[in-house]
VMD Tcl script that draws the C-alpha trace (Angstrom):
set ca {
  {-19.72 -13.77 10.10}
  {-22.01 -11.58 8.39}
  {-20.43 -9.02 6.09}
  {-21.23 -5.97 8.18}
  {-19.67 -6.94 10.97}
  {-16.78 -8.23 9.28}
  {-16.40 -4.77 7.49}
  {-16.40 -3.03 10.64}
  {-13.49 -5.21 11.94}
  {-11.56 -4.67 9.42}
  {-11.95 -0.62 9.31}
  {-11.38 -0.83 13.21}
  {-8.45 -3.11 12.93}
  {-7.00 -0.22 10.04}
  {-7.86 2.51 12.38}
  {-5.74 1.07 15.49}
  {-2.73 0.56 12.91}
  {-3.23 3.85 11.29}
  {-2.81 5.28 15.07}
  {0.00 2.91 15.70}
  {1.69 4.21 12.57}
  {1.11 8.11 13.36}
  {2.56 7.77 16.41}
  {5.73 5.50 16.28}
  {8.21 5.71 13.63}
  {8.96 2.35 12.11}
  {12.63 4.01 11.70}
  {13.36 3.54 15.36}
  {10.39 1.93 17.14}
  {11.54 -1.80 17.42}
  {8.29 -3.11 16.99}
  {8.08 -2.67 13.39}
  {9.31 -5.78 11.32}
  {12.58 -5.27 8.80}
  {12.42 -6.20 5.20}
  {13.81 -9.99 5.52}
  {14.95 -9.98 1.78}
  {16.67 -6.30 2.62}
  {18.02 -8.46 5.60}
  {19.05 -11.32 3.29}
  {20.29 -9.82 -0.06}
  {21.17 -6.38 0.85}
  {19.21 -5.18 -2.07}
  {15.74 -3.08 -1.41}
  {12.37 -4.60 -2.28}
  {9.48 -2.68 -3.37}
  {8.18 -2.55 -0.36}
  {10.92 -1.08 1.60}
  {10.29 1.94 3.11}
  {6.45 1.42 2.80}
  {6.13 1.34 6.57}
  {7.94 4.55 7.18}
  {5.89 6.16 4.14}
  {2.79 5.38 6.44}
  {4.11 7.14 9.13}
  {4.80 10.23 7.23}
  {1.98 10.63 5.14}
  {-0.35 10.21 8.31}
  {1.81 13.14 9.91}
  {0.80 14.95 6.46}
  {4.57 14.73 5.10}
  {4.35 14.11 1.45}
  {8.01 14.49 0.71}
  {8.65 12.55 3.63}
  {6.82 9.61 1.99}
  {8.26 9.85 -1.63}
  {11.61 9.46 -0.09}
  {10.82 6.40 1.77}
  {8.78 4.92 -1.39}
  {7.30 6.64 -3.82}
  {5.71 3.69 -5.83}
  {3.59 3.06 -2.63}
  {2.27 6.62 -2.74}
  {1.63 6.54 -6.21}
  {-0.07 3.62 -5.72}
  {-2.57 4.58 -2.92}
  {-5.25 6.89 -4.72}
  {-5.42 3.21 -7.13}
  {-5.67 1.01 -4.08}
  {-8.24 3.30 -2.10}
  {-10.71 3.47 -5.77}
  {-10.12 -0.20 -5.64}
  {-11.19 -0.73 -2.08}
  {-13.72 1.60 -2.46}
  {-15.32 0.21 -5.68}
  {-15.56 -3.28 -3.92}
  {-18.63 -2.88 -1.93}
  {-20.26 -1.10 -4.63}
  {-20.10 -3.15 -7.45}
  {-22.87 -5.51 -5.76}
  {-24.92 -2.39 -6.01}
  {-23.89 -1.12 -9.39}
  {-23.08 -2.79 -12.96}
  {-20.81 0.90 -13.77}
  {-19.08 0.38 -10.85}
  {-18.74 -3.62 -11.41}
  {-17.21 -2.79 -14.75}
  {-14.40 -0.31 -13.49}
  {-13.20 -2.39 -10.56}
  {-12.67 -5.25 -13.03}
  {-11.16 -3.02 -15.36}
  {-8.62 -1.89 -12.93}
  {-7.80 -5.24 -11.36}
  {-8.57 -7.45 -14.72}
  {-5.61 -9.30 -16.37}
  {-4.32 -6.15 -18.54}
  {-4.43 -3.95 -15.03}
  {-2.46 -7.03 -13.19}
  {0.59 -7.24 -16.12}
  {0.94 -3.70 -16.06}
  {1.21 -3.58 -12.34}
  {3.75 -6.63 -11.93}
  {5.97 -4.71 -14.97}
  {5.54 -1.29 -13.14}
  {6.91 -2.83 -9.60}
  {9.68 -4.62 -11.30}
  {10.59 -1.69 -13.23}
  {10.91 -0.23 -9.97}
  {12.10 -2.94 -8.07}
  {15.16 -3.07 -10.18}
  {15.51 1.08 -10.83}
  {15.83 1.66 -7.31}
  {18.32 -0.72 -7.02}
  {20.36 0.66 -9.74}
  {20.09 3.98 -8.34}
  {20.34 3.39 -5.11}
}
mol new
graphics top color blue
foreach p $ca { graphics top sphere $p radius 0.5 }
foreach p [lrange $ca 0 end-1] q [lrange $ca 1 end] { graphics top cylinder $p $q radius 0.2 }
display resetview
């Protein structure tokens, strides 16, 4: 499948889930999955709550997100320069040189030690 096409699917396929999102909640719309180790341990992952911090921050409800997970919305503005970096660093060494910086071996430590650092915080606090 050539690339184009294959980006296009992909930005529909976001679009349709991004509507999906905005207009159920995942708090009471039973089509949304539930956190199996939530399910299984009791304990919240990192993820948890992710879901439901999509559905507020589409209906522009910042604090609404943070409560549900605010590692996730930290971590958007990083994922978006990520995602948006990848098709350009064909085009440009500068732009090759930052994505790898931000998803090189340093960037991927300090990630895993941020989300267990949170992984385990919110379960103290919680």
């Amino acid at each position: 499948m050539r690339p184009r096409i294959r980006y296009l699917l992909i930005v529909l396929a976001l679009v349709v889930a991004a509507v999906g999102y905005k207009c159920l909640d995942p708090s009471v719309a039973p089509i949304f999955p539930r956190c199996p180790f939530r399910l299984l341990t009791g304990y919240l992952c990192p993820g948890c709550g992710s879901q439901r911090a999509i559905h507020h921050l589409l209906n522009l409800d910042l604090a609404g997100a943070w409560q549900m997970n605010p590692l996730f919305v930290i971590a958007l503005p990083y994922l978006a320069l990520v995602l948006l970096l990848q098709p350009l660093a064909h085009r440009s060494p500068r732009c090759a040189r930052l994505r790898d910086l931000l998803v090189g071996y340093r960037a991927s430590v300090l990630i895993l030690v941020v989300i267990l650092l949170f992984w385990i915080g919110r379960n103290i606090v919680a």
